[in-house]
DSSP file (Angstrom, degrees, kcal/mol; ACC not computed):
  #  RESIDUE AA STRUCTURE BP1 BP2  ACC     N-H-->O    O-->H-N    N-H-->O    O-->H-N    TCO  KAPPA ALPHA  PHI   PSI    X-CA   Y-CA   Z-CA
    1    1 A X     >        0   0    0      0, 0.0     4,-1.5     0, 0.0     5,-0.1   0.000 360.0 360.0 360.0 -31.4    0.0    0.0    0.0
    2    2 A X  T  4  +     0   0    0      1,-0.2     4,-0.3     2,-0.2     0, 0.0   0.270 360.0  61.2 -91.6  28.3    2.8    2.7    1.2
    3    3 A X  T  4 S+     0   0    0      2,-0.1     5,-0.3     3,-0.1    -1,-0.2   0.654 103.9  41.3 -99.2 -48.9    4.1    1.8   -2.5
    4    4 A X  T >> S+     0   0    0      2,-0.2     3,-1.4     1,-0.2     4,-1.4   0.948 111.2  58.4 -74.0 -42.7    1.0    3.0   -4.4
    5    5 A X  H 3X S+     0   0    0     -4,-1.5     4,-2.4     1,-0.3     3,-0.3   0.931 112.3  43.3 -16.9 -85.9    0.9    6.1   -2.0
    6    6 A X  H 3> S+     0   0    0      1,-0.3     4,-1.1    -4,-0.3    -1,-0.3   0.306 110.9  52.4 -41.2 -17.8    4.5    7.0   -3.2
    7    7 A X  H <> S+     0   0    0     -3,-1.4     4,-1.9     2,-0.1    -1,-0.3   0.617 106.8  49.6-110.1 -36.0    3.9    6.3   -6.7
    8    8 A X  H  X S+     0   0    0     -4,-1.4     4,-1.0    -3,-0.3    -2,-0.3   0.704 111.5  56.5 -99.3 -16.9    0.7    8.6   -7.1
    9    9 A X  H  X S+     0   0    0     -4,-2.4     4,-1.8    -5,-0.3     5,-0.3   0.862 112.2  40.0 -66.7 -51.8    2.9   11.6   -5.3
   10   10 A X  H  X S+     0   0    0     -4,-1.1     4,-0.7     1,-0.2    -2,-0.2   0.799 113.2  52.5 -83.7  11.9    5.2   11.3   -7.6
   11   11 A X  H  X S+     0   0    0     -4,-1.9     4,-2.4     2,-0.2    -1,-0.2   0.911 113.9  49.6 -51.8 -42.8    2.5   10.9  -10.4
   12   12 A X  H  < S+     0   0    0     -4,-1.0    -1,-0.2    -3,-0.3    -2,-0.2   0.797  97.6  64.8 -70.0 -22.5    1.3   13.9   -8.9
   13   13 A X  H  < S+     0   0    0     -4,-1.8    -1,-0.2     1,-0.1    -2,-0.2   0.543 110.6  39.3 -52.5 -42.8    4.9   15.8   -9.0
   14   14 A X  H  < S+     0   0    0     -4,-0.7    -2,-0.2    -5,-0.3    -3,-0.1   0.935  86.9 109.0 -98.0 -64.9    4.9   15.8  -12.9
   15   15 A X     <  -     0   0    0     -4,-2.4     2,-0.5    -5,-0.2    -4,-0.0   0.209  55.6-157.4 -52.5 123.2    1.5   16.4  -13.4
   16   16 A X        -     0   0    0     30,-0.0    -1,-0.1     0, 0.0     3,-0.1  -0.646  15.7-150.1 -92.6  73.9    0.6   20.5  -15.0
   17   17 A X        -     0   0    0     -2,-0.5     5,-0.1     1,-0.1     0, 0.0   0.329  37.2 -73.7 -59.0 143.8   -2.4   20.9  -14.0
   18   18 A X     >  -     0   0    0      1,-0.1     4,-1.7     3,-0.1    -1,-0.1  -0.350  41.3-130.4 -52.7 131.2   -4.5   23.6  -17.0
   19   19 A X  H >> S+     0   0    0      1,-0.2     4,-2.1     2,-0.2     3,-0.7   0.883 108.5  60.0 -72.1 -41.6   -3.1   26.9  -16.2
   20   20 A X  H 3> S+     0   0    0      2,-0.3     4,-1.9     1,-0.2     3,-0.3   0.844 101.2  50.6   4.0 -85.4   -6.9   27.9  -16.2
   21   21 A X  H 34 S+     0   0    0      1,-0.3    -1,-0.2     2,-0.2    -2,-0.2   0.682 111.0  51.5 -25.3 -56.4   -7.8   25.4  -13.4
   22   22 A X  H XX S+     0   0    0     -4,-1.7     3,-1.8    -3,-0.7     4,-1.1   0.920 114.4  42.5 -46.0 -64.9   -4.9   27.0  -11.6
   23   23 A X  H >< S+     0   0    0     -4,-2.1     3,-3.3     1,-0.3    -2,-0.2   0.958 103.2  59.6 -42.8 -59.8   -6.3   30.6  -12.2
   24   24 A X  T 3< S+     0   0    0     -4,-1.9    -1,-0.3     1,-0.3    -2,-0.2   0.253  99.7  62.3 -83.0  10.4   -9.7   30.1  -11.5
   25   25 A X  T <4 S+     0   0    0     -3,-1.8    -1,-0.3    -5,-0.2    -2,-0.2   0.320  82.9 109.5 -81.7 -22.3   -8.5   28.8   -7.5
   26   26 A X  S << S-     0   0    0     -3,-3.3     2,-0.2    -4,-1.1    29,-0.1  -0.378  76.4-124.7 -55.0 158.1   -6.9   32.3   -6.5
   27   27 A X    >>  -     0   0    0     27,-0.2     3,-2.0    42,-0.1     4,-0.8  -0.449  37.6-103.4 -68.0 170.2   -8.3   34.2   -4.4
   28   28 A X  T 34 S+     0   0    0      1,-0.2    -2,-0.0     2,-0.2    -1,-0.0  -0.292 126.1  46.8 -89.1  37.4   -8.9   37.9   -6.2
   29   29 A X  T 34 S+     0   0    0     -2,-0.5     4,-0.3    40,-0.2    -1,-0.2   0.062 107.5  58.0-158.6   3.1   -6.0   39.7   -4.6
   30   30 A X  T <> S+     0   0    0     -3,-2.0     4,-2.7     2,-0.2    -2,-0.2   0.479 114.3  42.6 -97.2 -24.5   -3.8   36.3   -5.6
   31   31 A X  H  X S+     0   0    0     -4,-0.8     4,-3.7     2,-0.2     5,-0.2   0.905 111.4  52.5 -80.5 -10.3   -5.0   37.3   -9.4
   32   32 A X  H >> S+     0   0    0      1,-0.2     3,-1.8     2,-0.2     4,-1.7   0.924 117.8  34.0 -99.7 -84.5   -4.4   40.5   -8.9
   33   33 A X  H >4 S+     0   0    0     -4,-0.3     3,-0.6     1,-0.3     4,-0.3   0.573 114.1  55.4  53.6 -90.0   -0.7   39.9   -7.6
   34   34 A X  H >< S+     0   0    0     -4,-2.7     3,-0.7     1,-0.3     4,-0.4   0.758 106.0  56.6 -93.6 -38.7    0.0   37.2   -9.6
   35   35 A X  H XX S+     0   0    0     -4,-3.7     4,-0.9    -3,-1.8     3,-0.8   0.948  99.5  56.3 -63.0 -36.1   -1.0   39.5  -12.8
   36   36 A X  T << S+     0   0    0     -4,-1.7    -2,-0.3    -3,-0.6    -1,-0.2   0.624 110.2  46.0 -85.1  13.8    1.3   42.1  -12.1
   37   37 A X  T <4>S+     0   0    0     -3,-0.7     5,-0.9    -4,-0.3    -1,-0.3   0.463  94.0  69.8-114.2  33.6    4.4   39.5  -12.1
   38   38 A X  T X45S+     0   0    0     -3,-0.8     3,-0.6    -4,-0.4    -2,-0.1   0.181  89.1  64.0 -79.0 -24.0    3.5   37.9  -14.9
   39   39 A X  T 3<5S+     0   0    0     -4,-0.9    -2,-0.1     1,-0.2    -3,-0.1   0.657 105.0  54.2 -77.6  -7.2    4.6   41.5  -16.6
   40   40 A X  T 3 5S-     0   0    0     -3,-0.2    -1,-0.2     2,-0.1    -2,-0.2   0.476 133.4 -87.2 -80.8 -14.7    8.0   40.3  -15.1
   41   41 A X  T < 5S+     0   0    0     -3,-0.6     2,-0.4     1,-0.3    20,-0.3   0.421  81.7 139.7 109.7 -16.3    8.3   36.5  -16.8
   42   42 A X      < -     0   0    0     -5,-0.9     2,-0.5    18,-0.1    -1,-0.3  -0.694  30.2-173.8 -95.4 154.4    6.4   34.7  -14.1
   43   43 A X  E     -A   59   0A   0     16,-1.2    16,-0.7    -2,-0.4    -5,-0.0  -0.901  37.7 -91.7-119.0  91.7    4.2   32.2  -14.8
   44   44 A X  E     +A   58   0A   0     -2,-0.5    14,-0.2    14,-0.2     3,-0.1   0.531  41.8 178.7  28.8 103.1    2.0   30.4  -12.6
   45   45 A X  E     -     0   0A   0     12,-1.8     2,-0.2     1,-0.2    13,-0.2   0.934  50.4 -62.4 -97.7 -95.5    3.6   27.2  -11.0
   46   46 A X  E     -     0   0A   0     11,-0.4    11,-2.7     9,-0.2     2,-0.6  -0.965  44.4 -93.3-176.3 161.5    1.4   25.8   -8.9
   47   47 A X  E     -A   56   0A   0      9,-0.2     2,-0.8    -2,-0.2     9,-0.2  -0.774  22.2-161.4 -98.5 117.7   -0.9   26.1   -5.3
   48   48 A X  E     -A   55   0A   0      7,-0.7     7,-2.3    -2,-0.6     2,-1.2  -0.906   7.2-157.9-120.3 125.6    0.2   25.0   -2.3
   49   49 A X        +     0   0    0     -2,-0.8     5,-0.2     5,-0.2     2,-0.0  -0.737  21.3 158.8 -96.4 111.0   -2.5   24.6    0.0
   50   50 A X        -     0   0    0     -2,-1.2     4,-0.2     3,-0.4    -1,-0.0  -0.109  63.6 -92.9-107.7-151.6   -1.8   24.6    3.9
   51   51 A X  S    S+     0   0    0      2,-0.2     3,-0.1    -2,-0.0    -2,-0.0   0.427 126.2  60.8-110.7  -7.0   -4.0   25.3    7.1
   52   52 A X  S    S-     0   0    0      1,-0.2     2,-0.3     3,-0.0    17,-0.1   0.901 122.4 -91.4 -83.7 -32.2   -2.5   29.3    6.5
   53   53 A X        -     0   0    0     -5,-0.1    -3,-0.4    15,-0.0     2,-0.3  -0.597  56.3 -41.3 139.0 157.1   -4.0   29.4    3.3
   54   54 A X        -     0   0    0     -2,-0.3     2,-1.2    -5,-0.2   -27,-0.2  -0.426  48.9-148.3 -60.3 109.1   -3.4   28.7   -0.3
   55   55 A X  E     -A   48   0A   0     -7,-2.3    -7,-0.7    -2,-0.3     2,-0.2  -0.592   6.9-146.1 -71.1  76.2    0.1   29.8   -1.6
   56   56 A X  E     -AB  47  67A   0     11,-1.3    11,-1.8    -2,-1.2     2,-0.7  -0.316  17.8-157.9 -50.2 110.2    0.1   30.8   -5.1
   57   57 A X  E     - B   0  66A   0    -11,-2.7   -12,-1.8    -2,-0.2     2,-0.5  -0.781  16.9-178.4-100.0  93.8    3.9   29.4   -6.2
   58   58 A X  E     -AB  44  65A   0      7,-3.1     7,-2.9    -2,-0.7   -14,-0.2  -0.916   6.6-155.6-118.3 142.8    5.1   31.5   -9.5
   59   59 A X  E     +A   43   0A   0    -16,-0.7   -16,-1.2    -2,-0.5     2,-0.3  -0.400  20.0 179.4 -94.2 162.5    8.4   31.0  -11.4
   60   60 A X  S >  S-     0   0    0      3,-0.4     3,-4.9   -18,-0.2     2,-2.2  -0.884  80.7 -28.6-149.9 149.0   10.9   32.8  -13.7
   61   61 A X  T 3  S-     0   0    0     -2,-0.3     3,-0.1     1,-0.3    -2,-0.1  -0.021 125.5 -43.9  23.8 -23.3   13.7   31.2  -14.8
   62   62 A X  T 3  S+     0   0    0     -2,-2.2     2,-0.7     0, 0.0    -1,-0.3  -0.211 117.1 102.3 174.9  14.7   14.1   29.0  -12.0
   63   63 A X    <   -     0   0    0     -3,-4.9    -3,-0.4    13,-0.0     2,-0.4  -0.781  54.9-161.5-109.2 148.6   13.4   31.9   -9.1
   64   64 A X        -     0   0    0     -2,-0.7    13,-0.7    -5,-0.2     2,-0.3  -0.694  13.2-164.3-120.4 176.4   10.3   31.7   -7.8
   65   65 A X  E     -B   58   0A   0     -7,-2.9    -7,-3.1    -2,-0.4     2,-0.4  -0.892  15.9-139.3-143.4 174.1    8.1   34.3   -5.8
   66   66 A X  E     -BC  57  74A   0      8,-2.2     8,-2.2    -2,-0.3     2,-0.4  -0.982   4.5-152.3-134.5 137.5    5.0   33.6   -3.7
   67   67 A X  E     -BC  56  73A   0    -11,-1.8   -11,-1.3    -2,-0.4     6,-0.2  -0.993  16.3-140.9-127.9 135.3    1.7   35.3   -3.2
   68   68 A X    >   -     0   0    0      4,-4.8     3,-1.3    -2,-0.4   -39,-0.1  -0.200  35.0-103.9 -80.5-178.7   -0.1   34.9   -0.1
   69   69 A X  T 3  S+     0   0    0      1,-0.2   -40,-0.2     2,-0.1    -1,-0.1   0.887 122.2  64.0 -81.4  -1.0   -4.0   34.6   -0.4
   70   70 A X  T 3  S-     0   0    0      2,-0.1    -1,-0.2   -40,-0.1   -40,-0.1   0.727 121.4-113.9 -44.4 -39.0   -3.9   38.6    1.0
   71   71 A X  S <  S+     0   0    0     -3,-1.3     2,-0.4     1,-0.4    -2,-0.1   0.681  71.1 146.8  79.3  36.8   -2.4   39.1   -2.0
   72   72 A X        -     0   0    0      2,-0.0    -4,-4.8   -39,-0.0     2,-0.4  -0.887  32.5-160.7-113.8 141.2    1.2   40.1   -0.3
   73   73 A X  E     -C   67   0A   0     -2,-0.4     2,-0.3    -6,-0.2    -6,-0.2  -0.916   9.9-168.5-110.7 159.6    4.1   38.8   -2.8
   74   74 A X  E     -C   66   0A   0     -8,-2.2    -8,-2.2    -2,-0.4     3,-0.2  -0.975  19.1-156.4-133.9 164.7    7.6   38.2   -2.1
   75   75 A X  S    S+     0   0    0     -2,-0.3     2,-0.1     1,-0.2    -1,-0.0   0.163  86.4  49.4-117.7 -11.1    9.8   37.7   -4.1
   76   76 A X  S    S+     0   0    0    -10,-0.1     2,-0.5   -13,-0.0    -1,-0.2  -0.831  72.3 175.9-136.0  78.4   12.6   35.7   -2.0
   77   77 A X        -     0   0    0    -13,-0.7     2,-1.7    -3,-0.2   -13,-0.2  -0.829  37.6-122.0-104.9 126.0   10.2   33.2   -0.4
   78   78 A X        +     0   0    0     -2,-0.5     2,-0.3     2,-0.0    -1,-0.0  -0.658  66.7 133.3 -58.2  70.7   12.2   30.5    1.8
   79   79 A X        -     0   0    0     -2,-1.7     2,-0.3   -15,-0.1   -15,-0.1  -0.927  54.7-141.0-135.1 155.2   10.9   27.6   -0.3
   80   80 A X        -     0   0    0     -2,-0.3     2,-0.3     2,-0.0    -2,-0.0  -0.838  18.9-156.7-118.9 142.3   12.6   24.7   -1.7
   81   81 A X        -     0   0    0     -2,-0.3    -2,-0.0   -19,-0.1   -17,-0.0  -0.767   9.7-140.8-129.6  86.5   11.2   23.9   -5.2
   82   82 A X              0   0    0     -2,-0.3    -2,-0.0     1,-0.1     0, 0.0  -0.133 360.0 360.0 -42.1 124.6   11.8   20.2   -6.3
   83   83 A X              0   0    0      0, 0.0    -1,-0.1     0, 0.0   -70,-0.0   0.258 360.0 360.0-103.7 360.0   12.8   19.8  -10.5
């Protein structure tokens, strides 16, 4: 069982979910955020969802920046981002 577990993270790990899908789960102060770096080169990563709230994760070139669901970004977020 802790096999199959382990196989369907790292199923999940690869998976790129429709950047749409992605969108349509900010909050409206994550799109609003998230639009004005995207006039920098980032592009929408992926959501990480905790018990603080959902962490909009966007990249450029390999740095990545974070918008909280407030809508506060930074831009040097203490995350490790697994390739």
């Amino acid at each position: 069982m802790q096999e199959f577990a382990r196989d369907t993270l790292l199923e999940r790990r690869h998976h790129s979910p429709d950047k749409s899908m992605l969108w349509d789960k900010l909050t409206l102060a994550q799109k609003f955020a998230a639009s004005s770096l995207t006039q920098f080169g980032y592009d929408l990563a992926f959501i990480r969802c905790s018990r603080a709230g959902n962490l909009a994760v966007l990249m450029c070139n390999r740095e990545a920046a974070t918008i909280t669901a407030d809508g506060d970004i930074d831009t040097r977020p203490k995350i490790t981002i697994r390739t």
